[in-house]
C-alpha positions in Angstrom: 0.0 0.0 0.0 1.6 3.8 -1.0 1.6 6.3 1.6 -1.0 8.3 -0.6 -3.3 5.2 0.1 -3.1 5.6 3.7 -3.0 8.7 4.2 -6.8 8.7 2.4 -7.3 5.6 4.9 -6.5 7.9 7.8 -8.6 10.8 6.6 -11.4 9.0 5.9 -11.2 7.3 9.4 -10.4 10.8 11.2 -13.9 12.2 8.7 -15.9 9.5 10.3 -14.7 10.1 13.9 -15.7 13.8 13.4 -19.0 13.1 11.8 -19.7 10.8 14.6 -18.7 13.9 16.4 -21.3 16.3 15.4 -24.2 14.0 16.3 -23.7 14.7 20.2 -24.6 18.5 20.9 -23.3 19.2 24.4 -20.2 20.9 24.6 -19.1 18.7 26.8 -19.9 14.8 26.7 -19.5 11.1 28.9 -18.2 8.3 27.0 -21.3 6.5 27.4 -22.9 9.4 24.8 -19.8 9.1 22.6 -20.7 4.7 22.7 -24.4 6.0 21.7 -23.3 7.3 18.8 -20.2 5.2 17.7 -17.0 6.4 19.3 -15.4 3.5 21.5 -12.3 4.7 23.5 -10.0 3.7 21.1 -11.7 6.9 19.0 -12.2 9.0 21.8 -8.3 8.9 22.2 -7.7 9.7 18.6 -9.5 12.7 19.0 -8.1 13.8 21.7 -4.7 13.4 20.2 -6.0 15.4 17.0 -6.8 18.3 19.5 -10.7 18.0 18.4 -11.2 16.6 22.2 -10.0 17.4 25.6 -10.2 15.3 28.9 -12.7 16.7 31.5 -12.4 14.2 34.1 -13.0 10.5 34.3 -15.0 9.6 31.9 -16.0 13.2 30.4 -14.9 15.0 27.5 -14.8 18.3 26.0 -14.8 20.0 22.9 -12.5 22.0 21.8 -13.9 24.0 19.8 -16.8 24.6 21.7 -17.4 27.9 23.3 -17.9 26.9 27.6 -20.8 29.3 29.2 -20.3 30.0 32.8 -22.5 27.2 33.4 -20.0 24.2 32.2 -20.1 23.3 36.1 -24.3 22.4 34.9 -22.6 20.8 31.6 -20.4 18.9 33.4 -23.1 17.5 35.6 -25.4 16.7 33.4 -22.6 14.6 31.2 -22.1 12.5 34.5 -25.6 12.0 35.4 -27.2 11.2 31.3 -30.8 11.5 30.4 -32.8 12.0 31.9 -31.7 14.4 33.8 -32.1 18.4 34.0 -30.9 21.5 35.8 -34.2 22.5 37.9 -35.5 25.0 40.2 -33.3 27.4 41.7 -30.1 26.4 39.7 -32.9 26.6 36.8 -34.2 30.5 38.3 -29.9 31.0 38.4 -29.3 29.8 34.8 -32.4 32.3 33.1 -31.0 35.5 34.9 -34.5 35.1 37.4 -33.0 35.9 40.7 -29.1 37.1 41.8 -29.1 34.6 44.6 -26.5 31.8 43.1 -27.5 28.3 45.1 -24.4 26.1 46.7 -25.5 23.2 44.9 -26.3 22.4 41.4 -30.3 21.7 41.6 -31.0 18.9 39.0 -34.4 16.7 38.8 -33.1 12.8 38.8 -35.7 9.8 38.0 -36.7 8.1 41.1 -34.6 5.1 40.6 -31.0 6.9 39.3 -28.3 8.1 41.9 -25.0 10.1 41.7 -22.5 10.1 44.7 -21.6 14.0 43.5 -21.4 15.9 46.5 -22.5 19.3 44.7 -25.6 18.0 43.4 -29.3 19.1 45.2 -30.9 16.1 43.8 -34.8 16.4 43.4 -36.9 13.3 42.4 -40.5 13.3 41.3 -43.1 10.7 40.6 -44.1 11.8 37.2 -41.0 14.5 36.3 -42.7 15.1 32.7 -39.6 15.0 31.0 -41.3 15.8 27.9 -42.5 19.1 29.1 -40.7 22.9 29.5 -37.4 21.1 29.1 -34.7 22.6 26.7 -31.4 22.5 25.8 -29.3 25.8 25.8 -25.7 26.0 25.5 -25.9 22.6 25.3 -27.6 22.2 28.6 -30.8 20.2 29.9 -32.3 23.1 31.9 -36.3 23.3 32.6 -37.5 26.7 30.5 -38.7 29.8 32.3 -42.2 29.0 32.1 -41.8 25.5 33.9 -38.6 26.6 36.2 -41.5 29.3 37.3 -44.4 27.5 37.7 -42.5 24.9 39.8 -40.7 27.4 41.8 -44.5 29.1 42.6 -45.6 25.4 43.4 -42.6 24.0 45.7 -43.5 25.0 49.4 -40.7 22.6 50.4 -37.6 24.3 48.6 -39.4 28.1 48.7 -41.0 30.6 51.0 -44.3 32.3 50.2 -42.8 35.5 48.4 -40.0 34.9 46.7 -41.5 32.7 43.3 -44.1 35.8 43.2 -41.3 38.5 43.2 -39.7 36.2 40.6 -43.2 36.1 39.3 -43.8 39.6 38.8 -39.9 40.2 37.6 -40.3 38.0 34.4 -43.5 39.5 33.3 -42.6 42.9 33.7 -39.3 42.5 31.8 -41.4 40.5 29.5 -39.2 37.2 30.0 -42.7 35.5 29.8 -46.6 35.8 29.6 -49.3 35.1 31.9 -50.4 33.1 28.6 -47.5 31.2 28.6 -47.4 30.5 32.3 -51.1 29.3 32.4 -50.6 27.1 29.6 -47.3 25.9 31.3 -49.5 24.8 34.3 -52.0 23.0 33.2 -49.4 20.6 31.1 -47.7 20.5 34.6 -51.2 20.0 36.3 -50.3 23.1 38.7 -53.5 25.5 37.4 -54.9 26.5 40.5 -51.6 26.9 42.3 -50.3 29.3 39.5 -53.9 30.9 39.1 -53.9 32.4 42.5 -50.0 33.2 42.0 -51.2 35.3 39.1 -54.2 37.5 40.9 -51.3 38.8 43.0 -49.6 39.4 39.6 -53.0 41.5 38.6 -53.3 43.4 42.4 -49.7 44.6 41.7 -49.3 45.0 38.4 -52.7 47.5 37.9 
């Protein structure tokens, strides 16, 4: 075989890797998602070797030419916990600019029946977590929207006091972040009407 040959060998093999590549969005990645879409560790290493990858940690990669919010300490969570999984509640309030308080602990909602032994994690488990709904992914991360992150906040006596989801509340609509639309219709896919109902007459007392 000429060099030319393998030279197009190697290309084409290093063309594939980075295709492989492009199929997993987060900036930064577990090896189990690299498996899910065809990299083994013998790949993973070649990348990193080509400068397309860095090493985040055991297990966890990065790309390189991916541009790291201040959030890559949610990033790197969420690559260690998998789907499902998603930044909630008041990491979720922190991440959409809804309040300045900045919580110790990464908030994230687990399923019932998945653990992590990370000690900054504020784990919160739910009998139906409706991953389906107000769940996005910005900057590459899992993060309930500002609708749901809300609508929850208004609706979790356990994690908030009586005033602070209504200042939040009041913030978003007034710096148009949201609509009382949006919130309502947020609610009933959550099944939390009549908690955000009475949430939003405050929202009418204050705001006319």
């Amino acid at each position: 075989m000429t060099n030319i040959s393998k030279l197009s060998i190697i290309c084409n093999i290093m063309k594939t890797r980075t295709e492989a590549l492009s199929y997993i969005k987060s900036p930064i990645f577990s090896r189990r998602e690299a498996l899910e879409v065809g990299l083994n560790t013998y790949d993973l290493g070649e990348l990193v070797k080509s400068g397309l990858l860095e090493r985040e940690g055991r297990g966890l990669y990065r790309k390189t030419d991916s541009e790291i919010s201040e959030h890559e300490s949610y990033a790197k969570a969420l690559a260690h916990l998998g789907e499902p999984s998603a930044i909630s509640l008041w990491s979720a309030l922190a991440f959409h600019d809804l309040t300045e308080e900045v919580p110790d602990k990464i908030w994230v909602y687990l399923p019932l029946e998945k653990y992590s032994h990370l000690k900054d994690l504020m784990v919160v488990r739910k009998t139906d977590p409706k991953w389906e709904v107000g769940i996005e992914v910005i900057e590459g991360i899992r993060v309930t929207n500002i609708e749901r992150t809300i609508v929850e906040a208004l609706a979790d006596v356990r994690h908030f006091d009586k005033f602070t989801p209504v200042r939040i509340l009041l913030s978003a609509i007034r710096n148009k972040r949201t609509t009382e639309t949006k919130l309502l219709a947020m609610a009933r896919k959550l099944g939390l009407d009549d908690k955000v109902k009475d949430s939003l007459l405050i929202f009418q007392d204050f705001y006319v």
